[in-house]
Backbone as a chain_set.jsonl record, in Angstrom:
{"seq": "XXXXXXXXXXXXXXXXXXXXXXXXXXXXXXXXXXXXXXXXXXXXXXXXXXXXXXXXXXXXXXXXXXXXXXXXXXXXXXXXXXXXXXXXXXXXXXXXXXXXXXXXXXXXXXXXXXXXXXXXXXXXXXXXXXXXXXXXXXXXXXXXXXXXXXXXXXXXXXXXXXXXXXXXXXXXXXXXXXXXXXXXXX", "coords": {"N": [[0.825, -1.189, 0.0], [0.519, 2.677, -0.76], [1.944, 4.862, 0.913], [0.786, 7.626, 0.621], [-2.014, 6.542, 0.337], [-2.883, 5.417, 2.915], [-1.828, 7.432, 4.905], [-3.963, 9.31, 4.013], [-6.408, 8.172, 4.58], [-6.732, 7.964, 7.265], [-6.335, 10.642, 7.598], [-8.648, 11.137, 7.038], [-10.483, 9.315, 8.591], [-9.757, 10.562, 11.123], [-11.012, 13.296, 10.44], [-13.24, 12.744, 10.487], [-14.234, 11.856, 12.922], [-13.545, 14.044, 14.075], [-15.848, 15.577, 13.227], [-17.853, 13.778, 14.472], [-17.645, 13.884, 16.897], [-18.141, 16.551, 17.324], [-20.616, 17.069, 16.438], [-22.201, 15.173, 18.23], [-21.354, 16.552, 20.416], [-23.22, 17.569, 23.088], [-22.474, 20.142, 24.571], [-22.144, 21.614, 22.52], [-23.579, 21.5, 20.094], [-26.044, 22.45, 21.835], [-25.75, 25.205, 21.567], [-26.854, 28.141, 21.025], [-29.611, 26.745, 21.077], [-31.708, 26.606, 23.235], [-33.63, 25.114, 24.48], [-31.566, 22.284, 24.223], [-29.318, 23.202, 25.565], [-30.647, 22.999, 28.275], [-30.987, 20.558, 28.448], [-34.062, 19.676, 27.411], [-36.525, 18.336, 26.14], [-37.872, 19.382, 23.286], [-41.031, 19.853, 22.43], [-42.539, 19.726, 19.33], [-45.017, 20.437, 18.273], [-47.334, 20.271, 20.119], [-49.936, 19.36, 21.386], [-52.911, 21.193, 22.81], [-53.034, 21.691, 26.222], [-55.692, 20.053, 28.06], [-58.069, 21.074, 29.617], [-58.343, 21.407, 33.346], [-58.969, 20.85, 36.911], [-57.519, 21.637, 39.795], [-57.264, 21.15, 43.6], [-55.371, 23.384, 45.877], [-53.003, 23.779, 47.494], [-53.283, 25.858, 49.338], [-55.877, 25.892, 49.883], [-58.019, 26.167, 47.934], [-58.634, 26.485, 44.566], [-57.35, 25.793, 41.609], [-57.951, 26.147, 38.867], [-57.091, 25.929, 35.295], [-57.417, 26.884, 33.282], [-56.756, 29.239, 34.343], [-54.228, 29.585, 34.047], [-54.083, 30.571, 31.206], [-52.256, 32.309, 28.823], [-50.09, 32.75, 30.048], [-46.584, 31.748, 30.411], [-46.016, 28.763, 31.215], [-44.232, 26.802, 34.252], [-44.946, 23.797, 34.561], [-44.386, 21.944, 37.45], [-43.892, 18.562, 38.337], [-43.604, 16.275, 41.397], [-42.763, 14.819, 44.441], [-42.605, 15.065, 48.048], [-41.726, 12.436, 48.797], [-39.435, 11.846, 46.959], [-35.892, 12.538, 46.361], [-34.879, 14.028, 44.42], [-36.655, 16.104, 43.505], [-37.175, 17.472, 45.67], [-34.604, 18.734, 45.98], [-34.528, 20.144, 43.658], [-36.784, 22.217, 44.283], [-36.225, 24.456, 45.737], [-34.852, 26.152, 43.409], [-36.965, 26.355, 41.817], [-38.247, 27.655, 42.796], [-36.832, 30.425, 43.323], [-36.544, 30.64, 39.896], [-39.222, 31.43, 39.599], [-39.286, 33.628, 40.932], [-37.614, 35.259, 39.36], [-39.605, 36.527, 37.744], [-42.603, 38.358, 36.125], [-45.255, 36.79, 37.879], [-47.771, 37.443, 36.794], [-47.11, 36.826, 33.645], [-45.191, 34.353, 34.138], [-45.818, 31.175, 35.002], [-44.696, 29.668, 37.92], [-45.873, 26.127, 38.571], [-46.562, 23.571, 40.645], [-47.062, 20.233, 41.259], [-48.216, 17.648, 42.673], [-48.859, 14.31, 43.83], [-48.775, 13.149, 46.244], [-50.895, 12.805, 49.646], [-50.73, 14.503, 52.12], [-50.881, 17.198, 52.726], [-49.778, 18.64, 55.417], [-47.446, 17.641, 55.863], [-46.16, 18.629, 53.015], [-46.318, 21.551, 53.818], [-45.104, 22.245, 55.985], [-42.35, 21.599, 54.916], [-42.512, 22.984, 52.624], [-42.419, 25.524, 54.048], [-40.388, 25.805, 55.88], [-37.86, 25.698, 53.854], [-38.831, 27.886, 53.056], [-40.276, 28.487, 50.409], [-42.143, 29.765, 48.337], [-45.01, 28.56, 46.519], [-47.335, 27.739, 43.893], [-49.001, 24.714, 44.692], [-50.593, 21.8, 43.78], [-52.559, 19.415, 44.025], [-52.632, 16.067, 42.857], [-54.54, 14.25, 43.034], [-56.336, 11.782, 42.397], [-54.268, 11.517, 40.06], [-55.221, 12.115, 37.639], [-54.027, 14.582, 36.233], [-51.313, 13.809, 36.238], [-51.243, 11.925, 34.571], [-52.608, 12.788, 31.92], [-50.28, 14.161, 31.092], [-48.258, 12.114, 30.988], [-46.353, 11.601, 33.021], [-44.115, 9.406, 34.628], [-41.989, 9.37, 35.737], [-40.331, 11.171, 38.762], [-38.394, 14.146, 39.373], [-40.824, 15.347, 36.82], [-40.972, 17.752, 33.954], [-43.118, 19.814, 33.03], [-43.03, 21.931, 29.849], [-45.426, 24.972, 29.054], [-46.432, 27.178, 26.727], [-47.736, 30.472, 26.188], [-49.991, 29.791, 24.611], [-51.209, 27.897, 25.39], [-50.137, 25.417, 24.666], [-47.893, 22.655, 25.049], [-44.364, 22.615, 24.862], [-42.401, 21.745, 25.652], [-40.489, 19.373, 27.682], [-38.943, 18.11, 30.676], [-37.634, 15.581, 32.288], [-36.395, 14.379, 35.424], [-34.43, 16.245, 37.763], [-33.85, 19.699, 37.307], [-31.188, 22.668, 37.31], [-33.213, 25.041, 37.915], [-33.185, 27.715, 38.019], [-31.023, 28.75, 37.007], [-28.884, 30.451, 34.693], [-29.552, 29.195, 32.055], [-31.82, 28.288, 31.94], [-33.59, 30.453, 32.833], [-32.932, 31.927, 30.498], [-34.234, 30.168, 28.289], [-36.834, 30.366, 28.985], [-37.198, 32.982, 28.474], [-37.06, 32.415, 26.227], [-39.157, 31.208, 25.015], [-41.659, 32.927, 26.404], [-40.652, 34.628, 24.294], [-42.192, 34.227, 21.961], [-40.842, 32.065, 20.366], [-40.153, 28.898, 19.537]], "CA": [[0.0, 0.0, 0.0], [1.153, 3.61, -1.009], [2.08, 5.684, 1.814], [0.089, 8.741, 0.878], [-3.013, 6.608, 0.531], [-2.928, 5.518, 4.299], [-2.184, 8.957, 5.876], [-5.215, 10.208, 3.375], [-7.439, 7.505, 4.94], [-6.195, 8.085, 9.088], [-6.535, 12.447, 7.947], [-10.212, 11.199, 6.398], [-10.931, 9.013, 10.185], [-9.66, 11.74, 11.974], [-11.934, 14.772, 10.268], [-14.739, 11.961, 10.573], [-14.788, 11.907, 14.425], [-13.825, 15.252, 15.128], [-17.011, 16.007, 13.098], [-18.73, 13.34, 15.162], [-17.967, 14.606, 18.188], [-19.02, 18.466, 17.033], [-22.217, 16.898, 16.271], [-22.576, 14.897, 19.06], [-21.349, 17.364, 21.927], [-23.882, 18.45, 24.031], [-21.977, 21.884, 24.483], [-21.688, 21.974, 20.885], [-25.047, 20.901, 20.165], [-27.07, 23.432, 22.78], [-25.097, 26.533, 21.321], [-28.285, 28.387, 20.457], [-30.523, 25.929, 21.374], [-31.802, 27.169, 24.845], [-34.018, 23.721, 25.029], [-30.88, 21.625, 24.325], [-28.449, 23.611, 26.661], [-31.049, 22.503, 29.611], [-31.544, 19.297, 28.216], [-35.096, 19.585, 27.482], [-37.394, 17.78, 24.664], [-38.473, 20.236, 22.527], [-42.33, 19.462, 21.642], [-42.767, 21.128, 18.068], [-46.717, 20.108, 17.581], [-47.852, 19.903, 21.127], [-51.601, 19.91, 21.588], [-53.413, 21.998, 23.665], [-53.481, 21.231, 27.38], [-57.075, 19.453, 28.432], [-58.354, 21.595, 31.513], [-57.994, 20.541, 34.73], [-59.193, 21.947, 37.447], [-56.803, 20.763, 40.937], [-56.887, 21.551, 44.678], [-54.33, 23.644, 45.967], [-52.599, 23.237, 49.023], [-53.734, 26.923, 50.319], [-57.328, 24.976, 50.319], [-58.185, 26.814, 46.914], [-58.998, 25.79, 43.625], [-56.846, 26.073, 40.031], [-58.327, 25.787, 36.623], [-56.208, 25.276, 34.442], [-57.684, 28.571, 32.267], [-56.322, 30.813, 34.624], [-52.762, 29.818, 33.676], [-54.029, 30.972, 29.916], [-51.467, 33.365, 28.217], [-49.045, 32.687, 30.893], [-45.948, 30.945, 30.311], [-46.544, 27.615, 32.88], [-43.59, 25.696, 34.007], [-45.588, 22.569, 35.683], [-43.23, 20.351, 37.701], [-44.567, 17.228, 39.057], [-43.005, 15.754, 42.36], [-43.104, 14.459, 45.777], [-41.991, 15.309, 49.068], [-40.838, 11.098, 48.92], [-38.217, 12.469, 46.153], [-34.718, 13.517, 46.529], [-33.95, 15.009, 43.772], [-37.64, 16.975, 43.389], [-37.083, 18.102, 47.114], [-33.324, 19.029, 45.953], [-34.556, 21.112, 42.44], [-37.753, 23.292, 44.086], [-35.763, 26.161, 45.662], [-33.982, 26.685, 42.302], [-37.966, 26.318, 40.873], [-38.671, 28.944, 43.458], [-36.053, 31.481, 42.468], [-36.969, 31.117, 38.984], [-40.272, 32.262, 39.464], [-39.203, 35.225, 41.281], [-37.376, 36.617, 38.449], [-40.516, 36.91, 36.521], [-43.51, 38.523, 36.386], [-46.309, 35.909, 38.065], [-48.645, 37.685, 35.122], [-46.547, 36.353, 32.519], [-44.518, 32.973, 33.582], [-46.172, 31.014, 36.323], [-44.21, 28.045, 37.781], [-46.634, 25.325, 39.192], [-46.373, 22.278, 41.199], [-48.332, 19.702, 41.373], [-47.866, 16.72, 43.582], [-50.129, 12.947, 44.181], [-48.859, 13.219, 47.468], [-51.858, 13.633, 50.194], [-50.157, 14.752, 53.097], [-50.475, 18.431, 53.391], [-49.553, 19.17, 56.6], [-46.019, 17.685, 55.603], [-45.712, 19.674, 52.534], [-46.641, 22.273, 53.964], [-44.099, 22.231, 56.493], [-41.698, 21.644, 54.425], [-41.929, 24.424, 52.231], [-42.075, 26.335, 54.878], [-38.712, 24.793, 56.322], [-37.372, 26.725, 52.709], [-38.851, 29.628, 52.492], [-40.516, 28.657, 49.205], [-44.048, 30.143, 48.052], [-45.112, 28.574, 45.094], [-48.651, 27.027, 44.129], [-48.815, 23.601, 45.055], [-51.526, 21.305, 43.303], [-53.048, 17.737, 44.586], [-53.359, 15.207, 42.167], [-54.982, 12.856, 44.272], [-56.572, 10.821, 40.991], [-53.475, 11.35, 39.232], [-55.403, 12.386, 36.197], [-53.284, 14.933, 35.284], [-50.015, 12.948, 36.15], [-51.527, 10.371, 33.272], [-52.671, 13.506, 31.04], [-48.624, 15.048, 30.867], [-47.746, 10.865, 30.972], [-45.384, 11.187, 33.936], [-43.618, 8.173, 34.401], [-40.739, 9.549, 36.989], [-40.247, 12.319, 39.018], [-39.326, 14.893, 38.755], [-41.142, 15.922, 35.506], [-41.265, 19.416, 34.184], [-43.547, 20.337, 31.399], [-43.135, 23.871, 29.397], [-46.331, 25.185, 28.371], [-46.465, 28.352, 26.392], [-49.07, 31.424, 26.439], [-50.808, 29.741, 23.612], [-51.686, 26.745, 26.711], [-50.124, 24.362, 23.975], [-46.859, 21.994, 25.386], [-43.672, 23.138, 24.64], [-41.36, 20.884, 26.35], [-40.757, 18.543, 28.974], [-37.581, 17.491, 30.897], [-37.752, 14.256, 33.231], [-34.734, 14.649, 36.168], [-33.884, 17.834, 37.811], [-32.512, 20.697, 36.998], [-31.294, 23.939, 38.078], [-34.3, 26.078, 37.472], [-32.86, 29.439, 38.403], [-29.617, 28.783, 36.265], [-28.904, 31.216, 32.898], [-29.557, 28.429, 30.718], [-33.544, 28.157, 32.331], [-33.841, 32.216, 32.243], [-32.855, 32.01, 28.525], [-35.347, 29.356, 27.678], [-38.278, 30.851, 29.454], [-37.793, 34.598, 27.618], [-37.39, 32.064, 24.591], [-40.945, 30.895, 24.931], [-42.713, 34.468, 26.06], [-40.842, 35.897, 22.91], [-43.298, 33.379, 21.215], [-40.45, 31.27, 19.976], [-40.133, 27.318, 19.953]], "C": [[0.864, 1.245, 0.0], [0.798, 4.403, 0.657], [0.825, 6.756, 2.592], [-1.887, 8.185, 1.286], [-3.285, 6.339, 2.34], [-2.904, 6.601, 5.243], [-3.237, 9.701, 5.543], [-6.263, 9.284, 4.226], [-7.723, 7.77, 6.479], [-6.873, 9.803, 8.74], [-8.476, 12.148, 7.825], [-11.012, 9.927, 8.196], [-11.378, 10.228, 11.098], [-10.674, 12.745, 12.22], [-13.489, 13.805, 10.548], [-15.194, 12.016, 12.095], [-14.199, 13.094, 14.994], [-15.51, 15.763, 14.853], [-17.951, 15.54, 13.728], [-18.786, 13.924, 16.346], [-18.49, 16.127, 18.517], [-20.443, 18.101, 16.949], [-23.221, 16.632, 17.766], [-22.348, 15.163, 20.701], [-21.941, 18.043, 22.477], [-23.996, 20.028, 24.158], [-22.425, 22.138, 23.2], [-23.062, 22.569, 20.565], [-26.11, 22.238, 20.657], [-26.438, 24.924, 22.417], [-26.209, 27.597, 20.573], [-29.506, 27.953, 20.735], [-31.164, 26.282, 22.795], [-32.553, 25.516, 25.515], [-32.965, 23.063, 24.818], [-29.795, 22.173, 25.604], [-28.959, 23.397, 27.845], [-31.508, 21.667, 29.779], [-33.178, 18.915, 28.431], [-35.783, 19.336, 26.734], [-37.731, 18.802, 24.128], [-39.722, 19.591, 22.085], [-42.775, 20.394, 20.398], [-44.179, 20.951, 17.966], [-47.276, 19.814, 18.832], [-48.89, 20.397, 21.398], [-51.447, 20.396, 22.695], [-53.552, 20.963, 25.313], [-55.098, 21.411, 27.871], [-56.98, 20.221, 29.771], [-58.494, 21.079, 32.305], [-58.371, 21.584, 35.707], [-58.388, 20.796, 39.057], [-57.487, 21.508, 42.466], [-56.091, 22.359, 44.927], [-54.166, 23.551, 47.665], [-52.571, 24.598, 50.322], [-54.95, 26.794, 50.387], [-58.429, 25.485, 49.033], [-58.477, 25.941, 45.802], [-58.215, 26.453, 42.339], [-57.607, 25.542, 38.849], [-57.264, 26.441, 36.195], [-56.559, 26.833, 33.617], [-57.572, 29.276, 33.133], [-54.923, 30.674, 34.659], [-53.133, 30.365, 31.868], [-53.123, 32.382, 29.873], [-50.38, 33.554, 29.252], [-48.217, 31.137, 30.205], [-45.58, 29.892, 31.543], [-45.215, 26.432, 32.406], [-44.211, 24.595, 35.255], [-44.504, 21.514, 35.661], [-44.296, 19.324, 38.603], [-43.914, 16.607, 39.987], [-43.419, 15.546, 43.475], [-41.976, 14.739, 46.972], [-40.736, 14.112, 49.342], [-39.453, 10.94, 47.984], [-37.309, 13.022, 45.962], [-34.451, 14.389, 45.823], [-35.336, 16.164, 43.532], [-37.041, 17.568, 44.808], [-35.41, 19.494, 46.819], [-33.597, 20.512, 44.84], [-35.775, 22.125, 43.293], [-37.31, 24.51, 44.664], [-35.505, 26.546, 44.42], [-35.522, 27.23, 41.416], [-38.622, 27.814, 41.774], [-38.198, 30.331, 43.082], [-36.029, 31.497, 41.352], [-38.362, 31.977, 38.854], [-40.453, 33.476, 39.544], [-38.325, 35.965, 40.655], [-38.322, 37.234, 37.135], [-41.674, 37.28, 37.021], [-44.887, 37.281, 36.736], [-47.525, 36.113, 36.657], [-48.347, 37.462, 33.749], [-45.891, 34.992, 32.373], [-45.118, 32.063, 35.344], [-45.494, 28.947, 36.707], [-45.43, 27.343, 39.234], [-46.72, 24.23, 39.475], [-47.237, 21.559, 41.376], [-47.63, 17.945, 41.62], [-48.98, 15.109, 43.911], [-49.905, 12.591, 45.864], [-50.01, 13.945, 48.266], [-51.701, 13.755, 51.902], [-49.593, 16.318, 53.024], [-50.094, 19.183, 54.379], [-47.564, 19.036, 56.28], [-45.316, 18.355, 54.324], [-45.404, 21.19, 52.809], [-45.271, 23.014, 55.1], [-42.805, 22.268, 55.538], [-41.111, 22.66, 53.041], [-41.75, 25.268, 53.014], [-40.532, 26.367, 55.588], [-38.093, 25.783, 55.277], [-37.49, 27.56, 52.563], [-39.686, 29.97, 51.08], [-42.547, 28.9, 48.98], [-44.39, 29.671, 46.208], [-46.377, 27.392, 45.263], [-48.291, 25.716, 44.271], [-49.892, 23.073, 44.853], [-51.802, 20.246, 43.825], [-53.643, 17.069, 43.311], [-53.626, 13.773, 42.025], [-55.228, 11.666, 43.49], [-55.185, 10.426, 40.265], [-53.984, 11.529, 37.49], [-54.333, 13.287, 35.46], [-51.854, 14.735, 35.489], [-49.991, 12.404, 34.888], [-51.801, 10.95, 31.993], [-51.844, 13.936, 30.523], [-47.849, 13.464, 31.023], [-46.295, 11.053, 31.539], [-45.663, 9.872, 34.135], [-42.557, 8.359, 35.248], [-40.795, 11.086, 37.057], [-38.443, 12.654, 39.572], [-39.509, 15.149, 37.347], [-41.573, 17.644, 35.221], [-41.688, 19.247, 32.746], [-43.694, 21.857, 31.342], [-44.592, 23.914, 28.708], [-46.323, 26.69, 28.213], [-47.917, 29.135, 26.122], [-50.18, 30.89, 26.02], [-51.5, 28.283, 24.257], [-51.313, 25.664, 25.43], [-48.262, 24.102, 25.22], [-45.705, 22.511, 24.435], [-42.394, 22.103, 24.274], [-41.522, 20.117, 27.507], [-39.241, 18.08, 29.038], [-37.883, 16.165, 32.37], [-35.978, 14.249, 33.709], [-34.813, 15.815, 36.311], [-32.966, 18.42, 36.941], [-32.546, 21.815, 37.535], [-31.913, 24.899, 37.217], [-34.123, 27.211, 36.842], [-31.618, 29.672, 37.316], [-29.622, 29.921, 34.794], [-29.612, 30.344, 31.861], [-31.645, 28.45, 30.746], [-34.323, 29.824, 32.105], [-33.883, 32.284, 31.018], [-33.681, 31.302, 28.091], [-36.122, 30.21, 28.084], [-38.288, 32.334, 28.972], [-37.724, 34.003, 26.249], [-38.976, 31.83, 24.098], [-41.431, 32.618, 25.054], [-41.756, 34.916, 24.966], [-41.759, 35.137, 21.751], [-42.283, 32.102, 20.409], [-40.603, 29.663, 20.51], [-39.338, 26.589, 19.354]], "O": [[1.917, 1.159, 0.632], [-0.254, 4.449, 1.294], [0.286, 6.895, 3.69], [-2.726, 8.78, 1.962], [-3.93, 7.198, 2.942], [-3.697, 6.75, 6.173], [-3.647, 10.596, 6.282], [-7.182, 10.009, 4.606], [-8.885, 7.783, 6.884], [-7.769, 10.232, 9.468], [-9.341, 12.81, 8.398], [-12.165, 10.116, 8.584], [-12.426, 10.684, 11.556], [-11.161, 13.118, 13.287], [-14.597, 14.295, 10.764], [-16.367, 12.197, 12.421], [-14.254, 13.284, 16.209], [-16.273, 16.178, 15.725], [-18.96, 16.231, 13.871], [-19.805, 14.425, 16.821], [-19.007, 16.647, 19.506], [-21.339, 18.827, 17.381], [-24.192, 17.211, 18.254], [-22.747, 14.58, 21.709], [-21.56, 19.208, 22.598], [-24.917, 20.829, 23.994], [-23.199, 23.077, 23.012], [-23.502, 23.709, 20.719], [-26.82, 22.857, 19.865], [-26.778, 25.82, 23.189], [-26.155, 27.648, 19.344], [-30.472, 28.712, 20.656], [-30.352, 25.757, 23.557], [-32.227, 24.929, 26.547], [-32.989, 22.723, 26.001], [-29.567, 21.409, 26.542], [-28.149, 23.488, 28.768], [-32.279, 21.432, 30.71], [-33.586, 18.135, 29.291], [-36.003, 20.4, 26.156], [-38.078, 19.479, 25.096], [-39.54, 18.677, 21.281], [-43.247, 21.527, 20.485], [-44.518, 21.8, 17.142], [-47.938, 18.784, 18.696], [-49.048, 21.592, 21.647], [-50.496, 20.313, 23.472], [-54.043, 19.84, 25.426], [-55.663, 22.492, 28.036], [-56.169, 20.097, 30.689], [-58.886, 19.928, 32.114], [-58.224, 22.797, 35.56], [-58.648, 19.614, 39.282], [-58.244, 22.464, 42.295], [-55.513, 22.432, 43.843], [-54.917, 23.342, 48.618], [-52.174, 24.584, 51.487], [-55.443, 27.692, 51.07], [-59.618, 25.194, 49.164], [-58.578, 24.73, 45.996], [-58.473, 27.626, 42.071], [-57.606, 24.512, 38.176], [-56.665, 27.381, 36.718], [-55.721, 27.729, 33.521], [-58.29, 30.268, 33.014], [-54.289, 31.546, 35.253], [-52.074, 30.539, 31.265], [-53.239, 33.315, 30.668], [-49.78, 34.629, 29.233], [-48.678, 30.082, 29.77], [-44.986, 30.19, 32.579], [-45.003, 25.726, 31.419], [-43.984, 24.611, 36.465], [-43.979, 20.756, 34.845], [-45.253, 19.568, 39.337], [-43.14, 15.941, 39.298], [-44.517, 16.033, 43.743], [-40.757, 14.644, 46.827], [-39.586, 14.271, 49.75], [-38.577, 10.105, 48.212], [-37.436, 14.105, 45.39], [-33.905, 15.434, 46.179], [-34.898, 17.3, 43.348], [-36.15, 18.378, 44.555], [-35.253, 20.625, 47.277], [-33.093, 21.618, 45.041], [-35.656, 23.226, 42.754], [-37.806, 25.573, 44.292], [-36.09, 27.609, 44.213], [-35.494, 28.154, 40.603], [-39.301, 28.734, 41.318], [-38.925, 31.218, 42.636], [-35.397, 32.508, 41.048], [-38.516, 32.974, 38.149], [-41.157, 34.265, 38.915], [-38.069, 37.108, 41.032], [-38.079, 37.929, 36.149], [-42.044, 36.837, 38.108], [-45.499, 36.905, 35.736], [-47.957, 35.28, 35.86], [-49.082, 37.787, 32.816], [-45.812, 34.384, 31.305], [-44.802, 32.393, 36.487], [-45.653, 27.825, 36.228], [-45.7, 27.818, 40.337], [-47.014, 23.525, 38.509], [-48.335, 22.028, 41.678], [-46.834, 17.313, 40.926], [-50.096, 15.418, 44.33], [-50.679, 11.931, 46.558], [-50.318, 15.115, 48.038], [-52.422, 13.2, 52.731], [-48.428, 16.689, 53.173], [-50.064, 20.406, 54.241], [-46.704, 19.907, 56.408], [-44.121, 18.646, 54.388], [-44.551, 21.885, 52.255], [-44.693, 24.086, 54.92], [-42.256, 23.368, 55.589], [-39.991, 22.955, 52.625], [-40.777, 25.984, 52.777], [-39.794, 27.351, 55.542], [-37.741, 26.84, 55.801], [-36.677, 28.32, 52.039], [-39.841, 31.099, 50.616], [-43.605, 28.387, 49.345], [-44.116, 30.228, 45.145], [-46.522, 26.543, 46.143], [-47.127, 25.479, 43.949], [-50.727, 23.566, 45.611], [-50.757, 19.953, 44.406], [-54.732, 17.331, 42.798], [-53.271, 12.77, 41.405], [-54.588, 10.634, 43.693], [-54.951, 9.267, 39.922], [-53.371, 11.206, 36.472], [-53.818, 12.968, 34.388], [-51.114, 15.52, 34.895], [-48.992, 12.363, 34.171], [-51.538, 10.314, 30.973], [-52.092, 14.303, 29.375], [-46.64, 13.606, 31.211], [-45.273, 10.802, 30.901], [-46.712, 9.244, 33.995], [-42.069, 7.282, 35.591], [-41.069, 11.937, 36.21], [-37.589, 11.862, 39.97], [-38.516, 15.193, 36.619], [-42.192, 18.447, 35.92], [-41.111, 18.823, 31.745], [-44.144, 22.689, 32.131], [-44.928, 23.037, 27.913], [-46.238, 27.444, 29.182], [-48.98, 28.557, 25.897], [-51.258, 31.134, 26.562], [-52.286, 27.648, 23.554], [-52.283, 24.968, 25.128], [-47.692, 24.968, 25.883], [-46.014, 22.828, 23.286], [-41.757, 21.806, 23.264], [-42.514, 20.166, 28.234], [-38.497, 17.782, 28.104], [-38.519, 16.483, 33.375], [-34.928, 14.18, 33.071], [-35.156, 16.581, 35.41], [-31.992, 18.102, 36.258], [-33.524, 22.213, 38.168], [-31.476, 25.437, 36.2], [-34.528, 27.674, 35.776], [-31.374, 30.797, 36.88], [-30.576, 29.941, 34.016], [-30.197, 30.842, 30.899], [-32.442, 28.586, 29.818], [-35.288, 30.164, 31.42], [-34.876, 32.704, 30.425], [-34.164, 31.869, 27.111], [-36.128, 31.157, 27.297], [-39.36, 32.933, 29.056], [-38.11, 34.61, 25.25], [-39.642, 32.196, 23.13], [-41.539, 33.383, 24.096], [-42.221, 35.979, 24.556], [-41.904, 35.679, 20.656], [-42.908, 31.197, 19.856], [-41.051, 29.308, 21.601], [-39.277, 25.39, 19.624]]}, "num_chains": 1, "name": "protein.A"}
C-alpha cells in the first residue's frame, strides 16, 4: 500500500470523528438551542393542554384557564423524592425573576399529606402554588412516568417541552429558555 493513501485515509478518520464529536457534543449541540443547553425535549406540535381543574394546598382551587397566556412551568413531584425536594428552591427562584402575570411556575404533587408539605416548604422559604393530584389524572394527562417531571407550556396553553430529572431552574440556561418561549419562539 502507497504511503500517501494511508495517511489520506487516518486524515479522512480523523476529520470523521472530530465532526462526530461536534455533532454529538452536548456543548456543541445546545449553542443556540436554549431547550438543548437545559436538556429539554423540545415538543414542536404539542396539543393543547385538556383543563384541569386541581386543589391547591392553600385549600383553593386552580383551573387550568387561569394559567391561559401565561408561560406555565408545571413540575410534578413528591416530598418522597430527593432530587424533586433538591430542584424546588432553584424552581422557586426562577419564578421570582418573573412577572407571576406572565410565567407562572406550578407544582403539582399525588402526594396527600399536606400538613407535611406544607411544612416543608415552609422549612425553605418557598411560596409557590402547590396542586393535589390525588386521581393522578393529570399525572396520566402530561404521561409522567418519573419524578421529577417538568412540562413547558407556552401562552398559547399548547406543550412546549418537557424534561424528566432535575434541573437547576434558576440557572442562565432556564432564564434564557423561558424569555425564549414568552418571545413566542419554539
Amino acid at each position: 500500500m502507497d504511503g500517501r493513501w494511508y495517511c489520506q485515509m487516518i486524515g479522512s478518520l480523523l476529520a470523521g470523528c472530530v465532526l462526530f464529536l461536534a455533532v454529538s457534543d452536548p456543548a456543541h449541540s445546545a449553542a443556540g438551542d436554549p431547550f438543548a443547553a437545559l436538556r429539554v425535549t423540545r415538543i414542536t406540535a404539542g396539543a393543547p393542554v385538556v383543563a384541569f381543574d386541581l386543589k391547591s394546598l392553600d385549600g383553593g382551587t386552580l383551573h387550568s384557564k387561569e394559567l391561559a397566556g401565561k408561560v406555565v412551568i408545571l413540575n410534578f413531584w413528591a416530598t418522597w423524592c430527593g432530587p424533586c425536594k433538591e430542584e424546588m428552591p432553584s424552581l422557586a427562584r426562577l419564578q421570582a425573576q418573573f412577572d407571576p402575570a406572565q410565567v407562572r411556575v406550578v407544582t403539582v404533587t399525588t402526594d396527600l399529606h399536606p400538613q407535611g408539605i406544607k411544612q416543608f416548604l415552609d422549612h425553605l422559604g418557598i411560596r409557590l402554588t402547590v396542586l393535589f393530584d390525588e386521581q393522578e389524572d393529570v399525572s396520566r394527562m402530561f404521561m409522567v412516568r418519573g419524578l421529577p417531571t417538568t412540562v413547558l407550556i407556552a401562552q398559547d396553553s399548547r406543550t412546549v417541552g418537557r424534561a424528566v430529572g432535575p434541573r437547576v431552574w434558576d440557572g442562565n440556561e432556564s432564564v434564557v429558555l423561558v424569555r425564549h418561549i414568552l418571545e413566542g419562539n419554539r
